[in-house]
N, C-alpha and C positions, 0 to 999 in steps of 0.2 A: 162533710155534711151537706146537703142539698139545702135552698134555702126553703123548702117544705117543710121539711125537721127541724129547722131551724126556728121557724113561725110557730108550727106544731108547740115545741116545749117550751118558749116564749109565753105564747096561750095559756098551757097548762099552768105552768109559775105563777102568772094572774099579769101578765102582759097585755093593754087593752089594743097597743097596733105596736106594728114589728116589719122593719123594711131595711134592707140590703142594699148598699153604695159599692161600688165598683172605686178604686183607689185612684183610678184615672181622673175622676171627676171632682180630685181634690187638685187638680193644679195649679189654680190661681189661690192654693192658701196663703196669708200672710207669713212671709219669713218665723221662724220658732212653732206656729202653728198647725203645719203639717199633720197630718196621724202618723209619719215618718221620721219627726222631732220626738214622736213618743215612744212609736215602737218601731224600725224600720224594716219589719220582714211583713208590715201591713198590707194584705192584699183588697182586703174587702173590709168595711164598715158596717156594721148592723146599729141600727138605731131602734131603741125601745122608748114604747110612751102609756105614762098610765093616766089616766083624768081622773080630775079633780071633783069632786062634785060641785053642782051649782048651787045648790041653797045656801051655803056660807058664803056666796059671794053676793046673795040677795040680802043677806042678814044686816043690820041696820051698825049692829057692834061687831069687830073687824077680827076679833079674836077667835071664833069660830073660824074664820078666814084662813088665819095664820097659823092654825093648828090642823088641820086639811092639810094646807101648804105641806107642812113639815110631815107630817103621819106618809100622804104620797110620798115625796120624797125618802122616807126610810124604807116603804116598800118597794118603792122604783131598783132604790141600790140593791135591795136584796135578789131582788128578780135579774136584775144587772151581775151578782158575782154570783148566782143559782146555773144562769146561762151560760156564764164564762165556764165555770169548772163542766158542764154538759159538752162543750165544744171542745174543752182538752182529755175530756174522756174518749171523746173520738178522735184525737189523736193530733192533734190540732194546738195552735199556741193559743192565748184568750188572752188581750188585754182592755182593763176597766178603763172608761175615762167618766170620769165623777163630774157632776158640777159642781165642789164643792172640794177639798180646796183647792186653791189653785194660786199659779207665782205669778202671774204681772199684775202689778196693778200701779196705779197715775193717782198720784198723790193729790195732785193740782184738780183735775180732771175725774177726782173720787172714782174711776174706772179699772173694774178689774175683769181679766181674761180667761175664759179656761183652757185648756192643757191644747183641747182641741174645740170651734165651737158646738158645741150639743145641735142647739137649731140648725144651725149648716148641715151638719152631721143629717139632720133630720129630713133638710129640704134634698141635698141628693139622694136618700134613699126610701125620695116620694112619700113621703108623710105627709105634707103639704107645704104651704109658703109661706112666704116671711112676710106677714100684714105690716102696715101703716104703725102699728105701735109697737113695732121690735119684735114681735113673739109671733111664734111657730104657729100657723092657725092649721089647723085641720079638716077633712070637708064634714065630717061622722061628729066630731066633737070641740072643735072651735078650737079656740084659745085656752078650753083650758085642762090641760095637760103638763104634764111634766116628762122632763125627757134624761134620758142619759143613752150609754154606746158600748159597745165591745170592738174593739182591731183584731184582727185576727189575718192569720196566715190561710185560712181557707179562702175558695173561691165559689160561693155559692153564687147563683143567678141573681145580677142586680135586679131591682125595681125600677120601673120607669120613675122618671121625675116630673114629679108635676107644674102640670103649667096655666091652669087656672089661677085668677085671681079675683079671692071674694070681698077683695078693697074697694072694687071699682064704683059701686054706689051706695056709699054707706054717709057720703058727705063730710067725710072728715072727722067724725062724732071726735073717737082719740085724742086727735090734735084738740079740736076745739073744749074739749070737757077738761085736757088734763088744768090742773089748779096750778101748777106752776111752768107750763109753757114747753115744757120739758120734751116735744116730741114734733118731729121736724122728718120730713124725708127718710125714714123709715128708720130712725136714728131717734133714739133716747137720752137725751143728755144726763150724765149721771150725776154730774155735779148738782144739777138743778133735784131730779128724783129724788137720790137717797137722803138728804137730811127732812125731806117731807113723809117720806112715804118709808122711811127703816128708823125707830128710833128706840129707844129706851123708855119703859112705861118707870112707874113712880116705886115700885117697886125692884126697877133695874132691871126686867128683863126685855130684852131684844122681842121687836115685835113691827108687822107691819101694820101701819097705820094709811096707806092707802089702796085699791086695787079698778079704779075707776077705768083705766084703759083697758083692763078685761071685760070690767062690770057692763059698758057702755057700746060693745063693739056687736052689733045687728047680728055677727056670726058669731057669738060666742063662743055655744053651745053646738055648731054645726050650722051648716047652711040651710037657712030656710026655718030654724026651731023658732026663734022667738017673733 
């Protein structure tokens, strides 16, 4: 498949950006990490991203928030193994990498890992770069997106990678806003994030209860919107 067709049925699925990584550009992955720890006949990476809307992250109650979150994410997958099986119709191997679930995780360090990383995945196949507060910013639509992958044995035409950065005068907002400290050199500590920002409502279910280093970042929503 050509990475035309590739974008093309991406689109069509409800795909809102779709970009192509060359396997070469994964070599300094972390030991286990690799797309080659997952699937190893991986030639080419494709990264899909769908956004999130903005109004539930202006919303003052965070549950509209967290239910966005989750609705994207079950159409990202689906658009994610809609893709996969399009790629092996063409004759082609397809594998998923999920954010969700996934085997390492750091007890001490509440830190857990995916299979391969998504955002990584995302910045070599030019979706844009890794902002100040850990998350994949985009130039079209900020930070707020959701991402997943296919590996594949095909070799469609990489994307450039991007090399802009729209960190450069924002002041630090991230850093300085988050409530618990949590965000340093473009590193999120998770011990400190998650028992603030992922907990258990009174009714026991899982929910986030912060989103401030989105909320707060001048590009959220894409460069230049708000």
């Amino acid at each position: 498949m050509t990475s035309a067709e590739i974008k093309k049925r991406a689109e069509d699925l409800g795909a809102n950006l779709c970009g192509i990584a060359s396997i070469d550009r994964f070599k300094d992955s972390p030991a286990g990490f690799h797309p080659h720890d997952v699937f190893k006949k991986t030639k080419s990476v494709i990264s899909i991203a769908c956004r999130i809307p903005e109004g539930p992250v202006e919303a003052e109650n965070l549950i509209p928030y967290f239910v966005s979150e989750e609705i994207v994410t079950t159409k990202l997958n689906s658009i994610v193994f809609d893709l996969s099986m399009v790629i092996e119709d063409s004759g082609y191997a397809a594998v998923i990498v999920p954010s969700f679930p996934y085997d390492y995780w750091d007890e001490d360090q509440m830190e857990g890992k995916g299979i391969v990383s998504l955002k990584h995945i995302a910045y070599y196949a030019g979706l844009g770069y890794i902002g100040r507060n850990s998350l994949l910013c985009n130039k079209k639509y900020g930070n707020l997106i959701k991402l997943g992958a296919i590996l594949t044995d095909a070799e469609p035409e990489p994307d450039e990678i991007y090399t802009d950065d729209m960190c450069e005068s924002c002041g630090n907002l991230c850093e300085i806003s988050c409530p618990v400290n949590a965000i340093a050199d473009k590193h999120v500590s998770q011990k400190k994030c998650r028992p603030y920002s992922e907990v258990k409502n009174k009714r026991g279910a899982d929910i986030y209860t912060c989103n401030i280093c989105r909320k707060v970042c001048p590009n959220r929503n894409g460069i230049g919107k708000i």
